[in-house]
Phi, psi and omega in degrees: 000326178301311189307307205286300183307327184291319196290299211314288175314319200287331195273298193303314180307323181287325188274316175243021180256121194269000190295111182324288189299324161351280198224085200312312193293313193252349192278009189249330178287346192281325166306142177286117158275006185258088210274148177238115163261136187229131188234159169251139163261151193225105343301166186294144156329129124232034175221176184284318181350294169298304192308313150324326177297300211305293197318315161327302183258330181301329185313270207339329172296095198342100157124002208269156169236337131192172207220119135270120169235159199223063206302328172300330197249349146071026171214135140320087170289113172218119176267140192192155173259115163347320188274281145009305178208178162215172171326271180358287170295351157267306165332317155299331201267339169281331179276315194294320167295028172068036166229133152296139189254169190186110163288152175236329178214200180223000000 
């Protein structure tokens, strides 16, 4: 009977418990890798057009998951995994459409 409880913990227990030092293996899926940067541009949106410009190529950057924009508010929303990409690599990708990047918040 011990035995059948033990497999029973080991299996089930291993899967749906997130506590880092446990379980090493599933404790990397519980951390978040996804990060959000919100930027102004330079020069400004100022249509939907741009925003289809924008929305169009940034997808392309490795790792984004998805992209808002926001010409009254004059800001870019880009959720993307950290592990993937960086500030650094939407500044290029931004720049190749004429544009300059600016954080304004996180």
């Amino acid at each position: 009977m011990k035995e059948s409880a033990f497999f029973v913990d080991y299996v089930f227990g291993s899967f749906f418990s997130f506590e880092k030092n446990n379980y090493p293996i599933l404790s990397a899926f519980a951390e978040s890798k996804v990060d959000t940067l919100v930027v102004t541009t330079k020069p400004e949106m100022h249509c939907s057009g741009c925003e289809t410009r924008i929305k169009s190529n940034i997808r392309f950057v490795k790792g984004t998951k998805k992209i808002e924009t926001s010409v009254p508010n004059q800001t870019v929303t880009i959720i993307y995994d950290r592990r993937k990409s960086t500030y650094a690599d939407y500044e290029v990708a931004f720049r190749k459409l004429g544009y300059d990047i600016e954080i304004v918040g996180k």
